[in-house]
N, C-alpha and C positions, 0 to 999 in steps of 0.2 A: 504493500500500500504506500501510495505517496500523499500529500501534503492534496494534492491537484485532485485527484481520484477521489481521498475522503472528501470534499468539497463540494465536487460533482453529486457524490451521494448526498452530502445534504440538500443540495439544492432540488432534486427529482423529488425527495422527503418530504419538502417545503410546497414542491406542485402537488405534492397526494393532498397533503396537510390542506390547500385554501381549496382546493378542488369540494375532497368532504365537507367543508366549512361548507361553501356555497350551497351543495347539497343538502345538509341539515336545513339548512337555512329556507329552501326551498319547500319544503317537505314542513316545514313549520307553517309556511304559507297555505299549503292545501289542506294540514289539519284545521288552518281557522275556521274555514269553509263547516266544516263538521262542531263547531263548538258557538257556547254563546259568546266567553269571552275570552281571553288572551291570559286571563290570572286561572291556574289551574294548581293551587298551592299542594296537594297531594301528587299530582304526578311530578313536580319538581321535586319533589320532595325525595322518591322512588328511586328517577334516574340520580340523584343526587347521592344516596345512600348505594346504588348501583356501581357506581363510578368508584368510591369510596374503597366496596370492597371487590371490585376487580384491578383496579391499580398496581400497578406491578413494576411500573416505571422508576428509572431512578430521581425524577424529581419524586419531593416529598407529599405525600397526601392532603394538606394544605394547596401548596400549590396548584392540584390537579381539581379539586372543589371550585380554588377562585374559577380557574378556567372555565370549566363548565357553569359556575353562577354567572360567570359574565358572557359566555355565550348564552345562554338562555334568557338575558336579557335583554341582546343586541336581538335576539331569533323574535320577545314579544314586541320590540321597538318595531321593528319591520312589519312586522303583523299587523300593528296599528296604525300603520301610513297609508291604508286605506287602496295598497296599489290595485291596479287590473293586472290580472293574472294570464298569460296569453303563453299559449301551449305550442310546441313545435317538434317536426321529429328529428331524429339526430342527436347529437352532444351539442355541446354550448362549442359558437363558433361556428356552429352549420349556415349554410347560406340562405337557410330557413331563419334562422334565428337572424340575421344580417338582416332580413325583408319585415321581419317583427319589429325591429327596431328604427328599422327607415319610418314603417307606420306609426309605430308609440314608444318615443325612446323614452317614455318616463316609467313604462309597463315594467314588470316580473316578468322575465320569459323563464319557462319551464321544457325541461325538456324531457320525450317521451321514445322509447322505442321502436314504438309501431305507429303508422299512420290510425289504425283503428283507432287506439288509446287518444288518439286526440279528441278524435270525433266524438268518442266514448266520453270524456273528459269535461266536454263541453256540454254535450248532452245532459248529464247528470249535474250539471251548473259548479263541479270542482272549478271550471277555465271559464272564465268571463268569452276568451275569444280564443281559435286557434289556427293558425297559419299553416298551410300547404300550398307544395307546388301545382300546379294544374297541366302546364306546358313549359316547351324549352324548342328555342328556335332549332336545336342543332337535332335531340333526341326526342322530340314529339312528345304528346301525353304523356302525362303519368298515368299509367292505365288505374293503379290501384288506386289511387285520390281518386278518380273521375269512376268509378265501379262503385266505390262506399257514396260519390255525390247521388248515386242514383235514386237512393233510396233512403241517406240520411234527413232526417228533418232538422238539420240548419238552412241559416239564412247568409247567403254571402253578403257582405255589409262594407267588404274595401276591398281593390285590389291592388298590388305591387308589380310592377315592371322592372325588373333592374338586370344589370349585365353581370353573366359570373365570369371572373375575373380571377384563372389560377395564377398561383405564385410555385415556387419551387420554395419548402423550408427545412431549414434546420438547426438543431442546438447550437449556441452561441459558440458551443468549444470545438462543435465539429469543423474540420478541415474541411473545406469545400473540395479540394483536390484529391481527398480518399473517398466521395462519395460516389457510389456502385450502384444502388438499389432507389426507390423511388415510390413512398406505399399512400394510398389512397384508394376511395370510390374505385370501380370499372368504369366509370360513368366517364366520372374524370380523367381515369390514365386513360381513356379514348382518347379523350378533345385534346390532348395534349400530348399523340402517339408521335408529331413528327420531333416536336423538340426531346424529349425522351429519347428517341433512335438518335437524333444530333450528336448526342450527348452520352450516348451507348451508356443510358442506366434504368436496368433492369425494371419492369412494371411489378408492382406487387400488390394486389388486389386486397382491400383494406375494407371492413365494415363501412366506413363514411370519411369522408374529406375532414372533419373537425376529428372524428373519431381519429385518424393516423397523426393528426397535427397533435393532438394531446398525448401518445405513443410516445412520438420521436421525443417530445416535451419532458417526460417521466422517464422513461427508459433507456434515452440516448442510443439505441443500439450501433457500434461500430459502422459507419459507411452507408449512413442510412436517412433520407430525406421524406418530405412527408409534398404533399401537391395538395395544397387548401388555398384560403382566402386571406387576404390581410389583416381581417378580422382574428381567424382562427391564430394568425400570428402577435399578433396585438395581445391575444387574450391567456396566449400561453408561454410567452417569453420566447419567442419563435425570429433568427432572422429572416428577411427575406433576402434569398438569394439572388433569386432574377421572379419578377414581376410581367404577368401578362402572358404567359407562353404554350397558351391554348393556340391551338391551331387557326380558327376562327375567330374574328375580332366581331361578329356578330353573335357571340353566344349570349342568349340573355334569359331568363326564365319567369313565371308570369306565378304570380302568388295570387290566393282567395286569403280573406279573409273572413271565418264564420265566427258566427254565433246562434244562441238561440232565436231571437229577436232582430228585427230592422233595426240599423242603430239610428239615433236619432240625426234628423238631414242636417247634414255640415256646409257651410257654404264651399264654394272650389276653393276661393281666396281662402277660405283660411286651412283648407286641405295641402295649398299652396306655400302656407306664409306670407302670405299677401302678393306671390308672385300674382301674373297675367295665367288663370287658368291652360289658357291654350297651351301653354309651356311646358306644362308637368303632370295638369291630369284632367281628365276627361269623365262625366257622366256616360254610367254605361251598365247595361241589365245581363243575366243569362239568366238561361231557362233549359230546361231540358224534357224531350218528349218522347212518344214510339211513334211509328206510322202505322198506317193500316196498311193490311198485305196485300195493297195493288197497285200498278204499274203509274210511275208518277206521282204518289204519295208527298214523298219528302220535296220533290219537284212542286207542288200545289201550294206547300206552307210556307216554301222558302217564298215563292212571286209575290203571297201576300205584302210579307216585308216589302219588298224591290217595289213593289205598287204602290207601297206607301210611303217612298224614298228614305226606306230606314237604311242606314249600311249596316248589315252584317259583318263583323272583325274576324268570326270562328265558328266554324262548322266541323263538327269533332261526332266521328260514332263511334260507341263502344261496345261491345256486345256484352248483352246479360243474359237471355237465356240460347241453346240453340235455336239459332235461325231468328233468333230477335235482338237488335239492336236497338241501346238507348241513343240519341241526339242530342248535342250540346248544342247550342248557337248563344254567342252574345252579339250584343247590337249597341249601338251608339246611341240615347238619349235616357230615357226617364217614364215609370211608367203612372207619372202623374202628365204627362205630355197625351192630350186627346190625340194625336194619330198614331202615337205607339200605345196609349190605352186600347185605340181601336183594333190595329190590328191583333193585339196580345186575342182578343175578344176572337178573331176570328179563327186565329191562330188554333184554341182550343176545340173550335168546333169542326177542325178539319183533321185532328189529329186523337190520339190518344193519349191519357194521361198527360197534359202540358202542367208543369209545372215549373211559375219562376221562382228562381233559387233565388231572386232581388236585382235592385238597381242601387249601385254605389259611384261612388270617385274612386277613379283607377289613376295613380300617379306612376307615371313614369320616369325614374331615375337616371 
């Protein structure tokens, strides 16, 4: 062991260390949801006596009490700032969580496993809101987002546009000149197959883009780079090596924001910042439907629109059962606007099951 190495170790120590913090931290958040208040003097009391007698540390058992009283105070402090709590899948750092926070940087982002648990999450009013992807210029739908939209009863209430934007990172100590391997998403070692061969370093297919940026972060493994976001860098003490180096400078991916309810109408300006709406974000509805099983169907609903000079932005089908597909479409205005009331009106009656998922501000980043 030298001087350098035990260092390193502390420091991976120190990312487990504020990693779990935030974690607890978070998880303190959605017990609120379940409680009347934030003072719950017998279960402090539990984990207190808890901690007590499994301590086994060499600080002394004082010190491991203040710890834990003073996290459990910072965890009710938090609890009582009243924040929105808004759900995303992935680890912290995902570009799901990037698009949460473009929309509500003052929110709790939470992070979940599975796309379902979102849905799940919000449903059951744990998440105020939850962010998924829907589309991505380069990889098309997300089939499994748009498969649960079919039949979830949320309400999409915002959307995001933004560009993903890989970086190449790694630990502050790593040599960029011993670096071999290269672990992230599939998703991602795609969009960024030609620089990777440039650079003859190995793809290694990684749970999630934050997920491998939190790896290299913790575990340092010899000659080893992770391909996430600036964010995911920022967040985990990550440099950036080289910025940008997806193959496509068009890659960009298009986030829903749900909830249970229509959130209440926000002007554009202030969706904006008081920017000029046309600049950054636009009013705009989806909905999704079936056809009926005859020749010209989805041809019949879409003229409606076009008759009604609505533009249509997406026409997306999915399949849900054999031989039956669902229909995405969103369109440009508002369905307090009498000629997209009118046609929605028509819409239904030429189709099966039409349901809008709502009309929001879509900003574009």
């Amino acid at each position: 062991m030298t001087l350098e190495t035990l260092r390193a170790d502390i420091d991976r120590i120190d990312a487990r260390i504020l990693a779990l913090l935030d974690e607890r931290m978070e998880k303190g958040l959605l017990t609120r949801r379940h409680k009347s208040s934030t003072l719950d003097s017998s279960r402090e009391a539990d984990v207190l006596d808890r901690v007590e007698k499994r301590s086994r540390c060499l600080a002394n058992g004082a010190f491991t009490t203040d710890v834990y009283t003073r996290i459990m105070a910072e965890s009710k402090a938090v609890q009582n700032r009243g924040l929105s709590l808004v759900g995303f899948q992935g680890m912290h750092g995902a570009y799901s969580e990037a698009a949460a926070r473009a929309w509500n940087p003052d929110a709790a982002t939470i992070p979940f496993q599975e796309f379902s648990q979102v849905f799940d999450a919000v449903l059951s009013g744990d998440l105020d809101y939850g962010v998924v992807p829907v589309e991505n210029t380069l990889g098309g739908i997300v089939g499994q987002v748009n498969s649960i939209l079919v039949s979830a009863e949320l309400r999409v209430v915002a959307a995001v546009d933004m560009p993903v934007v890989h970086c190449l990172l790694a630990a502050p100590s790593q040599d960029h000149r011993e670096i071999r391997s290269a672990y992230s998403h599939g998703q991602a070692l795609a969009q960024c197959r030609r620089f990777l061969e440039r650079n003859k370093l190995d793809a290694v297919d990684w749970f999630d883009t934050a997920g491998a940026a939190r790896m290299i972060a913790e575990e340092r493994p010899k000659g080893a780079a992770a391909v996430a976001s600036r964010f995911a860098a920022e967040l985990y003490g990550l440099e950036i090596i080289k910025e940008g180096i997806q193959d496509a400078a068009t890659n960009r991916t298009r986030f829903f924001v749900l909830a249970k309810k229509d959130a209440n109408p926000v002007s554009l300006d202030a969706v904006n910042n008081g920017e000029p709406a046309a600049t950054s974000a636009i009013r705009k509805c989806s909905a999704v439907f079936f056809t009926n099983d005859k020749a010209g169907a989805l041809f019949g609903v879409l003229e409606i629109f076009a008759k009604s000079g609505i533009n249509l932005t997406r026409i997306e089908s999915v399949p849900n059962e054999p031989g039956d597909y669902a229909i995405f479409i969103d369109f440009d205005g508002s369905d307090q606007d009498d000629g997209v009331a009118a046609a929605i009106i028509k819409a239904r009656e030429s189709v099966r099951d039409f349901r809008l998922l709502g009309c929001y501000n879509e900003r574009k980043l």
